[in-house]
C-alpha positions in Angstrom: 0.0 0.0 0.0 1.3 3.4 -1.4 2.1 6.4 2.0 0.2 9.5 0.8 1.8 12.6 2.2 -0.5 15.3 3.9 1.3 17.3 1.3 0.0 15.7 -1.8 -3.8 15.7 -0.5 -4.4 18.9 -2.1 -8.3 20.0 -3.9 -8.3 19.8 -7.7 -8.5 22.1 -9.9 -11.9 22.0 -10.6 -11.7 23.8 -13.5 -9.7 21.6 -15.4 -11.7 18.7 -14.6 -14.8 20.3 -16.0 -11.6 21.1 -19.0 -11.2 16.9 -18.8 -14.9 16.5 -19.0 -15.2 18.7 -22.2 -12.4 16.9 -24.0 -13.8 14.0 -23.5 -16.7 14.7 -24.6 -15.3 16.4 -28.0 -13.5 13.3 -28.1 -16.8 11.7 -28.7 -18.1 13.8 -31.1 -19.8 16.5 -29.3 -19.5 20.1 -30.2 -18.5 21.9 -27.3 -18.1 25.1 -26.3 -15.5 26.8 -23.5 -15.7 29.5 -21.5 -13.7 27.3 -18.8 -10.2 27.6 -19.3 -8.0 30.9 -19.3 -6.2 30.1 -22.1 -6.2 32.2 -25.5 -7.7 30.6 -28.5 -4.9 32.7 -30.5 -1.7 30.8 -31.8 1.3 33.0 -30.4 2.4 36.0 -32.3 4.1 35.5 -35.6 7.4 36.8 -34.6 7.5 34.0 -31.8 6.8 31.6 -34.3 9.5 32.9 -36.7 11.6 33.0 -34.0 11.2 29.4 -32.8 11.3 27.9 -35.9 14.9 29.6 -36.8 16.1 28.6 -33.3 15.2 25.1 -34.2 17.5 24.8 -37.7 20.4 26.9 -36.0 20.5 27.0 -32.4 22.3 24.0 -30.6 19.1 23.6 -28.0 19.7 22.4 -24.2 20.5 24.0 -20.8 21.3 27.3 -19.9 21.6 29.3 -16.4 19.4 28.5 -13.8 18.0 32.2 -14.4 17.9 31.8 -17.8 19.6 33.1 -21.1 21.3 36.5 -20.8 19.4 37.7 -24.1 16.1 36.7 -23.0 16.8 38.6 -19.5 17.8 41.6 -21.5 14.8 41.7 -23.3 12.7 41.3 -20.5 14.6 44.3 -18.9 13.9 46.6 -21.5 10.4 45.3 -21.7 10.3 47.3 -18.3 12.0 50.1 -19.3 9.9 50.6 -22.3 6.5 49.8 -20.9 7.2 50.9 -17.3 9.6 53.7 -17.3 10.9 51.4 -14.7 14.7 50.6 -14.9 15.6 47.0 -14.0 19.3 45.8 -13.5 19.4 42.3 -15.5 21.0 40.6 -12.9 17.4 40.3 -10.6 15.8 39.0 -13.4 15.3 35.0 -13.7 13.4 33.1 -16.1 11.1 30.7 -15.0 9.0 27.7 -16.4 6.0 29.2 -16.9 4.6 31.2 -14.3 3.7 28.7 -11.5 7.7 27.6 -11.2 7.7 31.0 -9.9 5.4 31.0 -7.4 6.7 27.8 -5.8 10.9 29.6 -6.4 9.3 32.4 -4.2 7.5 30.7 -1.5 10.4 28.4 -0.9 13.1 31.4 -1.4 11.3 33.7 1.5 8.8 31.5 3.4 10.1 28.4 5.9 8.1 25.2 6.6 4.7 26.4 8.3 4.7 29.9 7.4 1.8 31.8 6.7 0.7 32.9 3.1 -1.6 35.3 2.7 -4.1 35.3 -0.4 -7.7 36.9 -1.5 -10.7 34.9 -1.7 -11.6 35.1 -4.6 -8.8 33.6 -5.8 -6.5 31.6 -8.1 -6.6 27.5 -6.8 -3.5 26.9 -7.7 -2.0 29.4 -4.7 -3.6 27.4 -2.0 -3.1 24.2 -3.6 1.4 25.4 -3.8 1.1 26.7 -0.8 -0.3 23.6 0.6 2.0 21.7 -0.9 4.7 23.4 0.1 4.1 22.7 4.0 3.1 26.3 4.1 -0.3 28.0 5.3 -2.8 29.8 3.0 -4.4 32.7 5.1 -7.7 33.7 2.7 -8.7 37.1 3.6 -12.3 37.8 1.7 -12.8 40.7 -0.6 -16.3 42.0 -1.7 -17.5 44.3 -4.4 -18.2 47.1 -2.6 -14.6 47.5 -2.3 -14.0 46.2 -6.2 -12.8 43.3 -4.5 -9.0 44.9 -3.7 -7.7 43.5 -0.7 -7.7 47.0 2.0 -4.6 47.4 4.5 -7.0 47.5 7.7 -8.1 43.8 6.1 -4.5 42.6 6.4 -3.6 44.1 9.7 -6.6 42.6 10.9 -5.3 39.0 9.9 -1.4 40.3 10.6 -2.8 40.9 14.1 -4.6 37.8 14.9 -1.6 35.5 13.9 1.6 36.6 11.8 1.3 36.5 8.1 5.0 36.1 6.8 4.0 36.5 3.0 1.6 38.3 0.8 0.3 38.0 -2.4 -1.6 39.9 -4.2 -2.5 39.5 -8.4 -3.7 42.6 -10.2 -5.6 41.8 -12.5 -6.8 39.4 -10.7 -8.4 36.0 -11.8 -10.8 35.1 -11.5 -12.9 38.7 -10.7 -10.7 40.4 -13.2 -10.6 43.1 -10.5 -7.5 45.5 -10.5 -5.8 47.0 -7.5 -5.3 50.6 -8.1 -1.9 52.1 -7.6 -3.1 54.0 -4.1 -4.3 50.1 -2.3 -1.0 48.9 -4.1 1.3 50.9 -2.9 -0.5 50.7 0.7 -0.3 47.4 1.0 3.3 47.3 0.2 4.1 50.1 2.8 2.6 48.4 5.1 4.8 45.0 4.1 8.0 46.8 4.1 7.0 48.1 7.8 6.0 44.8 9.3 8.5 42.5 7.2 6.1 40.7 5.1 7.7 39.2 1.9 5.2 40.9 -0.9 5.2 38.6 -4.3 3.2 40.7 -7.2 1.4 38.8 -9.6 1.5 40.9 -13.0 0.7 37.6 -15.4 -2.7 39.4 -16.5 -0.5 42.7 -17.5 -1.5 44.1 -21.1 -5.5 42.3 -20.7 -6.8 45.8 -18.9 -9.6 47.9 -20.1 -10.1 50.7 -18.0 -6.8 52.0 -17.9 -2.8 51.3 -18.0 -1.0 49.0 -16.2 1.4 49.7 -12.9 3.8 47.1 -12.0 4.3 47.0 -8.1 8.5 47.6 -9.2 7.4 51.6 -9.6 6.8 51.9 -5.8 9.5 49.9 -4.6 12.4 47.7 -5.3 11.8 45.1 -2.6 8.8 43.5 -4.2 8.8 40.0 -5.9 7.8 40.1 -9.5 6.2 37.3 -11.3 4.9 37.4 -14.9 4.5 35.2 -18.3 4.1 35.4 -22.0 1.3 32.7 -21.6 -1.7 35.4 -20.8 -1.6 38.5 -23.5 1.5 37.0 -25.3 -0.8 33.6 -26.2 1.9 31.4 -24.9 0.7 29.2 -22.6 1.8 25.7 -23.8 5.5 27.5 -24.4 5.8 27.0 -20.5 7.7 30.5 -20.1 7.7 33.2 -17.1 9.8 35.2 -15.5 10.6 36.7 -12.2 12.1 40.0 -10.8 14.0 39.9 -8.1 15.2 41.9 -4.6 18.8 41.7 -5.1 19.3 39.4 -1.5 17.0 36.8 -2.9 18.3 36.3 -6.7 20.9 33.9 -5.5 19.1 32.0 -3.4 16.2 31.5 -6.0 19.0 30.5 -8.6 20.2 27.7 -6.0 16.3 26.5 -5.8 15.9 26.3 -9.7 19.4 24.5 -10.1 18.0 21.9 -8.4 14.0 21.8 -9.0 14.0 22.7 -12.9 17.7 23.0 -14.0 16.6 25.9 -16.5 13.3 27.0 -18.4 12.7 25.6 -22.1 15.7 26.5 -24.3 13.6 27.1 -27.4 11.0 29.0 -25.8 13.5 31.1 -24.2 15.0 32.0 -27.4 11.7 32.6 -29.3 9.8 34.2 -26.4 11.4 37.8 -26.7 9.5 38.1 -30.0 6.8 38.7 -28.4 8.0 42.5 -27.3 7.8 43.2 -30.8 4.2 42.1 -31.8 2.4 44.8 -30.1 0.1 45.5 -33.1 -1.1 42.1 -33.3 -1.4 41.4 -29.4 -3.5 44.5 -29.5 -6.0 42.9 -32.0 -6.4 40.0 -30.0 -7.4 42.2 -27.3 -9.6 44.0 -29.2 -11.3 40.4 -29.6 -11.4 39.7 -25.7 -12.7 43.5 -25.2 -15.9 42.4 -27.5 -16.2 39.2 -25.9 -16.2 40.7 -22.8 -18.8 43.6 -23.6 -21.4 40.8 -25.1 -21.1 39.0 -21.9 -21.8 42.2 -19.8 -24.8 42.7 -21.9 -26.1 39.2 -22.5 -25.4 37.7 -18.7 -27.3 40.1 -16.7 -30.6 39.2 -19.1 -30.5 35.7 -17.9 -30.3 36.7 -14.2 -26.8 35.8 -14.0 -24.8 39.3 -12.3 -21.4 40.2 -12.4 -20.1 39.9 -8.9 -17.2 42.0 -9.7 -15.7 44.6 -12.0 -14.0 42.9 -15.3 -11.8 45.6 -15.3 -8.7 43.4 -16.5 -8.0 39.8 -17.4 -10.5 37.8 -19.4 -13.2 36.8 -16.9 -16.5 37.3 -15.8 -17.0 36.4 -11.8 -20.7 36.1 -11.7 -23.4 35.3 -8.8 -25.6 32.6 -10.3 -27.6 32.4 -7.1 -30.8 33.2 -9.1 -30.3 29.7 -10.7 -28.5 27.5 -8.2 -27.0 27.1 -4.9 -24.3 24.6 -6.0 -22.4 25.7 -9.0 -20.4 22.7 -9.3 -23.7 20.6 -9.7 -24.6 23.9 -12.4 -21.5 23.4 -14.2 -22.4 19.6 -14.6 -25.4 20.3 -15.9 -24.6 22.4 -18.0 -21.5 20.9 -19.9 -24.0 17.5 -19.8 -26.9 19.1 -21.2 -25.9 21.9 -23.4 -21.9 21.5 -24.1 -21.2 24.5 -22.5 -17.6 24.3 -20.2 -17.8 27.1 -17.4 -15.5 27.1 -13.9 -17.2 26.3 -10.5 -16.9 29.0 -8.0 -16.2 26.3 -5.8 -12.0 26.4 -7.2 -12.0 30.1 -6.5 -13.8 30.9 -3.1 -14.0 27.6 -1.0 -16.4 29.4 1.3 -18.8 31.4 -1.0 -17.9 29.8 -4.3 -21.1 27.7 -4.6 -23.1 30.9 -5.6 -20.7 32.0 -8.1 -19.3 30.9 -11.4 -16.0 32.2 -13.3 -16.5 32.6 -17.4 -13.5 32.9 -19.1 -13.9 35.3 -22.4 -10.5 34.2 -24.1 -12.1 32.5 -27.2 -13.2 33.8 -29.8 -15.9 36.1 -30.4 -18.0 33.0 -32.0 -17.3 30.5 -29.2 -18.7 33.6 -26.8 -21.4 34.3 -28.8 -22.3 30.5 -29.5 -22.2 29.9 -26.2 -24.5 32.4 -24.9 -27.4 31.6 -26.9 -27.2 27.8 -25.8 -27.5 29.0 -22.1 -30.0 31.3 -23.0 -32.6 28.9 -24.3 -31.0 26.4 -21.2 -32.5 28.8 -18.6 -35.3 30.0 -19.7 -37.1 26.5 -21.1 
């Protein structure tokens, strides 16, 4: 008989077994439609493309430094310096396998066995689920929509005060409300880090998907902040399995003697394709411009079958929407619905552990189509 660790007893990700579901199903024959899984329908930019495919006749593939390709960090430095007016010294940046190696570099890099993480509910699953796995301690501190769901500073010192929070993190855009912190909460909660030394890890990965104004990487108030980002959200490279991180100066060492040994290096090829990416602007911004009509047919379309947005899709590519007219279990809703009309939506339940039964998430990173499609199958579904 097989010892399970504690560790390993983690919830799944609900949304990609509803994604399981759906394949299967399409497997078989069925025409199903997604709005589950944040993933762009769009192939990556053609300049990545180019890019890989010259890498693979020329380049002599394999490892490189643990933090990655000089080239590549240069890139993503001036990526900063063109985009943020932020200047940042090559040397803090690594690159990572995709985004989620850096989560797990950072929590490991700054947090010891039984520290305390904290996190918003709603949230991303896949925190709690590292976190868990890491022998550390998820603190969920709720947000609402009267505050645009941003996490407040008297909302942290609250939990700081009742038992030590060693960690913070904090996504903006955020998935799955698509809710953005504005620079004033940012820069407040990171003040109030720096004073009670709480390790603050930034999670920009929705950066370039925002609608109701620019972008402001948490690196423009300070230098102390963890950085994590990816070319799989608005660059379209999510199977490419590349990220990066920027760095405090004290920890870039110690995170480069973590991905020796855990990942060795990120994908060669997609290292030297990835900085393409900077350079497809133009044709980034038309996918956009796809997600930006997706997303204003949903805002029109949901509320007229009694399903309301439960927070402001300010950024991202998600809806977070109460479904409590309809259901009191959205798991058993999502069930239904990919059974009955082939329509793939996330559970609340992956999100909000507490509240996520009333809510579901409905990813608008298909095509305009799919959305459409889509829609008019759940309308006939809930009013028959």
């Amino acid at each position: 008989m097989t010892i399970l660790s504690a560790r390993g007893a983690v919830e799944p990700f609900y949304a990609m077994d509803v994604l399981r579901e759906a394949n299967a199903l399409a497997d078989a024959g069925h025409d199903i439609l997604s709005l589950a899984v944040g993933q762009p329908s769009h192939s990556a930019p053609k300049g990545v493309l180019e890019a890989a495919e010259k890498a693979l006749r020329e380049a002599k593939l394999g490892y490189t430094d643990a933090l990655g390709r000089m080239e590549t960090r240069r890139a993503i430095a001036a990526h900063y310096a063109e985009r943020y007016g932020v200047e940042v010294p090559v040397g803090r940046i690594a690159v990572t396998t995709g985004s989620s190696a850096g989560f797990s570099l950072a929590f490991l890099a700054v947090t010891d066995p039984g520290g305390r993480v904290a996190i918003t509910a709603p949230g991303y699953p896949a925190y709690r689920n590292i976190i868990k796995a890491l022998s550390l301690e998820a603190v969920e501190i709720e947000t609402d929509m009267a505050e645009d769901h941003m996490l407040s500073v008297d909302a942290l010192q609250a939990a700081h005060r009742e038992k030590r929070i060693d960690t913070l993190l904090i996504a903006s855009p955020a998935n799955p409300t698509g809710a953005v912190t504005d620079r004033h909460h940012l820069a407040a909660l990171m003040d109030f880090c720096r004073d009670e030394n709480i390790a603050f890890i930034s999670d920009e990965i929705y950066h370039g998907l925002r609608y109701t104004g620019d972008d402001r990487t948490a690196l423009s108030h300070t230098d102390d902040a963890i950085v994590i980002n990816s070319f799989s959200k608005y660059y379209c490279m999510t199977g490419w399995r590349i990220g990066w991180m920027v760095l405090p100066e004290d920890l870039v060492r110690p995170v480069e003697r973590l991905a020796q040994s855990l990942y060795i290096s990120a994908p060669d090829l997609s290292q030297l394709a990835a900085p393409a990416a900077f350079g497809c602007t133009d044709e980034l911004e038309a996918i956009k411009d796809g997600y930006r009509a997706n997303r204003a047919l949903l805002m029109e379309r949901l509320p007229a079958m009694g399903i309301s947005f439960a927070a402001p899709p300010d950024g991202a590519f998600y809806a977070w929407c109460d479904v409590s007219a309809h259901t009191n279990d959205s798991m058993d809703f999502a069930k239904r619905m990919l059974e009955e009309i082939h329509v793939a939506a996330a559970p609340g339940l992956d999100f909000d552990p507490v509240n996520g039964p009333r809510f579901m998430r409905f990813s608008y990173a298909g095509s305009t189509e799919t959305i459409a499609r889509a829609l008019d199958r759940m309308d006939g579904w809930l009013t028959s």
